[in-house]
C-alpha positions, 0 to 999 in steps of 0.5 A: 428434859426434867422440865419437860417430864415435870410439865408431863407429870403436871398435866397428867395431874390435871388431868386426873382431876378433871377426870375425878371431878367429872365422875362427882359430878356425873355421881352428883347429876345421878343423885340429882335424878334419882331425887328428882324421880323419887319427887316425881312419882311422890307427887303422881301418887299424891295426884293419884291419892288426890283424885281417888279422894275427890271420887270417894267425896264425889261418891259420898255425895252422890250416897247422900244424895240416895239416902236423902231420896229414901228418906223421902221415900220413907217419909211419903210411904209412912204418910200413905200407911197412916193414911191407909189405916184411918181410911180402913178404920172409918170404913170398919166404924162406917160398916159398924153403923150401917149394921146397927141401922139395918138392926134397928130398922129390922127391929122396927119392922118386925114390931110393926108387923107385930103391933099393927099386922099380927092378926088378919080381919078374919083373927088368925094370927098373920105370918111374916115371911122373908125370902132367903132364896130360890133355886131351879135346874132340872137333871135326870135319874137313870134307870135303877139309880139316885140322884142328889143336890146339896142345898145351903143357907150360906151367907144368909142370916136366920134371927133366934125367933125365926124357923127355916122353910124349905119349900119345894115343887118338881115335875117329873117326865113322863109325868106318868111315872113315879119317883121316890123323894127325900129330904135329908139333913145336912150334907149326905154322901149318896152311899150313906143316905139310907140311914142318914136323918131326914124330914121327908124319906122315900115318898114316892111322888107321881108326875110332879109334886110340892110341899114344905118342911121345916127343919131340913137345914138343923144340920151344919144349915144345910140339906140333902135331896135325893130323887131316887129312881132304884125301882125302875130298871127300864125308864129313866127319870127327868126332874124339873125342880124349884126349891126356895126358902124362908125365914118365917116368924 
């Protein structure tokens, strides 16, 4: 028997060993996973890390590429602005000659009307005229009222030797009545206009009329005419007008 429980006692020794032996192992190969996982993920992130920077270096490229195209946007528009200022630059000189031959040519133009016109064969000294403009239109005065037109030189331009001419001619209907007529000077609101200075006031004019002043524009280069039909409170008035002006020397 002793043999027997001693060969028992053995083998459960072995037995017990084996089983330490496989729980290492097992321990051991867990371990090894754990390892191998920890591994695993290390080298998804590097991966991940590895991509990111071919993006971020595939981005780079592509802003660098971006930067390059503005630059040469930069560039071409630079060129066009430079361009653009030495276009302006040789329109202003070109504009600046032509002013100094019309000037000269005026110049040469007034001096042979001087020289060689001034006097006409009977002697009288010849007056040179330039036309500004001409303006026509009709309207009508009613009945115990006034009507008015603003004139102006505008954009014409009166030499220091020269005087301004306004001439004026109208026809009235029925051309049997009369109408009183004024000249003012400058821009004149209708309320103010009686006491308003003016060339030509209140002149009454029967069927239709003309003439010439000068001075009508000494104010701000502008004049008022004003058709005034106060006086009739029965029979309006039609005004069929034309005035012109002129620089004359």
């Amino acid at each position: 028997m002793s043999n027997l429980q001693l060969e028992l006692k053995m083998a459960r020794m072995e037995t017990d060993n084996a089983s330490r032996s496989m729980r290492e192992k097992t321990a051991s190969l867990t371990e090894m996973q754990m390892e191998i996982d920890l591994v695993t993920r290390s080298a998804m992130d590097a991966n991940a890390r590895a991509a990111e920077g071919i993006e971020v270096a595939e981005s780079a490229k592509t802003d660098k590429a971006q930067v390059e195209e503005l630059k040469a946007k930069v560039a071409a528009l630079q060129e066009w602005a430079i361009a653009s200022s030495a276009a302006k630059e040789a329109v202003i000189e070109e504009n600046k000659m032509l002013e100094r031959k019309l000037q000269e040519y005026e110049r040469l133009t007034i001096e042979e009307d001087t020289q060689g016109g001034a006097s006409s064969p009977n002697g009288k000294t010849k007056i040179v005229e330039r036309k500004l403009w001409t303006k026509t239109s009709s309207l009508v005065v009613g009945a115990g009222t006034l009507e008015s037109r603003l004139f102006e030189l505008g954009e014409n331009k009166v030499m220091d030797f020269e005087t301004v001419i306004l001439r004026w001619k109208f026809d009235i209907t029925p051309n049997d009545q009369d109408i009183h007529f004024s000249i003012l000077k400058g821009k004149v609101d209708l309320k103010k206009y009686r006491d308003a200075e003016a060339v030509i006031k209140d002149r009454v004019v029967v069927g239709g009329g003309g003439g010439e002043v000068q001075g009508a524009f000494a104010v701000h280069n502008a004049c008022t005419v004003v058709w005034s039909n106060e006086h009739s409170w029965v029979r309006p008035r039609a005004i069929k007008f034309s005035i012109e002006t002129f620089a004359v020397m």
